[in-house]
N, C-alpha and C positions, 0 to 999 in steps of 0.2 A: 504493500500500500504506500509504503515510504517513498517507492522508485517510483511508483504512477504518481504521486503528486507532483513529485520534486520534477519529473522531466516532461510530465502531464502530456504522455503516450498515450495510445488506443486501446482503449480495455483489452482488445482481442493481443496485441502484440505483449499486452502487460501479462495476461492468461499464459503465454507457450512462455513467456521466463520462466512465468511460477513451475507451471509443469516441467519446464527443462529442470529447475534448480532440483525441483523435489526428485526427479529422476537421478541426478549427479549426486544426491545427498544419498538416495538408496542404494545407487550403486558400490559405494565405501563399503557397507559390510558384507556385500553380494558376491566385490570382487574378493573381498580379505579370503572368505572361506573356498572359491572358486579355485584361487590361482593358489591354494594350500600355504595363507600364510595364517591360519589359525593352527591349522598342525603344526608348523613351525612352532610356534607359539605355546602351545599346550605342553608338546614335548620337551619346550626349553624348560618350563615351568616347573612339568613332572620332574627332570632330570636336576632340580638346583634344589626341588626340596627333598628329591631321595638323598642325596650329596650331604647335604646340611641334615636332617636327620638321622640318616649313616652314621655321622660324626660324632654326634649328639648323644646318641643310644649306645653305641662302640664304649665313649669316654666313660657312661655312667655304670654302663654291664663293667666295663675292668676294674671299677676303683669299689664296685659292689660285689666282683665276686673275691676283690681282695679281703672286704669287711667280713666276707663269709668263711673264706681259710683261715682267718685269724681267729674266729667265733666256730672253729670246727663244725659247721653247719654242712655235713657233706651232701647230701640231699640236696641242697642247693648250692654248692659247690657246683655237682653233677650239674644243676638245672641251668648254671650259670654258660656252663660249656656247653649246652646244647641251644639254648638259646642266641647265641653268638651264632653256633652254623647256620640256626634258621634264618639269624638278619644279613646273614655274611651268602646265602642263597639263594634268598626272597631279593637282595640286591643286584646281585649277578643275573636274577628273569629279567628284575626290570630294564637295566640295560641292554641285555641281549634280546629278548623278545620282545620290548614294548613302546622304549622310545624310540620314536621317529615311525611309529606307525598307525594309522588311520583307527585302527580299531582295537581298544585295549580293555577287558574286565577291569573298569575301574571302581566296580563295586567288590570285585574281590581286592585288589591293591587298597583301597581303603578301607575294607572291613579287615585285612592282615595286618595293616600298621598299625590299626589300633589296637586287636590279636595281641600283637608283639610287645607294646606300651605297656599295656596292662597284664601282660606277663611281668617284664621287665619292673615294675611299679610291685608287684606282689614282695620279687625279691628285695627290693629296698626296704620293704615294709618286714620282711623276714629278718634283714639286718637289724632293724630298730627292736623287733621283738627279739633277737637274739639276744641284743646290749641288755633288755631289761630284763630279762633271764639272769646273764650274769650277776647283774648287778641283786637279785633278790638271791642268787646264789651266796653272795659277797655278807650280804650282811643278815642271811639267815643265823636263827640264835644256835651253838652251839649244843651238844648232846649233853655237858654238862650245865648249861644253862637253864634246864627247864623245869628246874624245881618249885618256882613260884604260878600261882594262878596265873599272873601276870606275864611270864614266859613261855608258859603253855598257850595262852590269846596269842602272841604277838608269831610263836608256831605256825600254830593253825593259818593264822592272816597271811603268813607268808608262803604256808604249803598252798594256800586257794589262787592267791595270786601266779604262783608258778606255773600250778595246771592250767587258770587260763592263758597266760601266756603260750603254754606251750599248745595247746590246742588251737589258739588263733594260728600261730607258727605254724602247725602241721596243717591248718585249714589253705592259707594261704599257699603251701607248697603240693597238695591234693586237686587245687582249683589249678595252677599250674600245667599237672600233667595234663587235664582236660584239652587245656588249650595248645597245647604242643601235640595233640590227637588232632585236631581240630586243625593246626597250622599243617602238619605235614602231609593228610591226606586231601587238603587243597592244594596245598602245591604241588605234591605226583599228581592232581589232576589237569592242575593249570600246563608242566612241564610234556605231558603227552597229549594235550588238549589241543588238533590243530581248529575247529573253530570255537570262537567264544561265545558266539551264541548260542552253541545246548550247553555252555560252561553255566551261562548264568541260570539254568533251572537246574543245574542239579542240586541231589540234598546235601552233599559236601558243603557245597556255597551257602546255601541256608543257614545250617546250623553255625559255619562260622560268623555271618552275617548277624544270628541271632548270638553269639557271643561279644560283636563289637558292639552291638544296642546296649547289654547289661555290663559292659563294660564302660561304656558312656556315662551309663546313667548313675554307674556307682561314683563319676568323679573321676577316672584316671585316666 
């Protein structure tokens, strides 16, 4: 309306700008996806936050399962070193089979990272209950200490505390294996999978999909 006043053209000649402009404005994201510079794009995206995540998860699995050889947690020890090859593998698809190409199970790739998170998150939380383990070990009362009412209470308080602790610890390392069932026979499905579309209805994909929802929604 601006250009029709200001140069006060023929309605009909001011109509084919509009229509040209609005054609040149739609054409921008017609051509983007056209000429594959949204694939360009997506894949750069995927590839800088598998990179930067890698990093992330790598740094926290080694200085965690350092916490856990120190807290002789071998169970998770073990879990420490199996969860490494699953991100040290699950990295290696995305590279090889995913970036830089048109059609990727990006509901499996982001139902596995989160999977892997909240594995990974378990074991941290298995460190912290380890430390308070010790520590009710450290200043449990002594066998000759518990001659008074009073030593017998503070006993008991500290045998209740222990077993919850250690039952969260073994809860959190139990919900673990689950998911490391759940991580590995998606990806022997993904790894022999050449299309992804009957990938996304299988049950494999579900149930780890229904693992990253309760993993969401706990917060990790």
């Amino acid at each position: 309306m601006l250009f029709h006043w200001w140069f006060q053209g023929s309605w009909v000649l001011s109509g084919i700008y509009l229509g040209l402009s609005i054609l040149a404005i739609l054409s921008v994201p017609v051509a983007y996806r056209l000429l594959g510079y949204s694939i360009e794009d997506d894949a750069r995206w995927l590839r800088d936050r598998e990179a930067s995540e890698y990093a992330e998860m790598h740094e926290l699995l080694e200085s965690t399962r350092t916490d856990l050889v120190a807290l002789k947690i071998d169970e998770g020890v073990r879990q420490a070193d199996l969860l490494n090859e699953i991100i040290d593998d699950y990295h290696s698809v995305v590279e090889t089979r995913f970036l830089g190409k048109k059609h990727s199970p990006l509901e499996y790739l982001s139902a596995a990272r989160t999977v892997q998170k909240h594995a990974l998150q378990n074991l941290v939380d298995v460190v912290a209950v380890g430390h308070s383990i010790s520590s009710i070990e450290l200043s449990r009362p002594n066998e000759q200490g518990r001659g008074s009412e009073e030593d017998m209470g503070r006993h008991e308080k500290h045998q209740s505390l222990h077993s919850d602790q250690t039952a969260r610890l073994n809860t959190n390392l139990a919900e673990n294996r689950k998911l490391f069932d759940a991580l590995t026979e998606t990806a022997v499905e993904v790894a022999n999978m050449r299309s992804f579309s009957k990938f996304e209805r299988t049950d494999t994909l579900a149930r780890l999909v229904g693992l990253a929802e309760l993993a969401s929604r706990s917060g990790n």
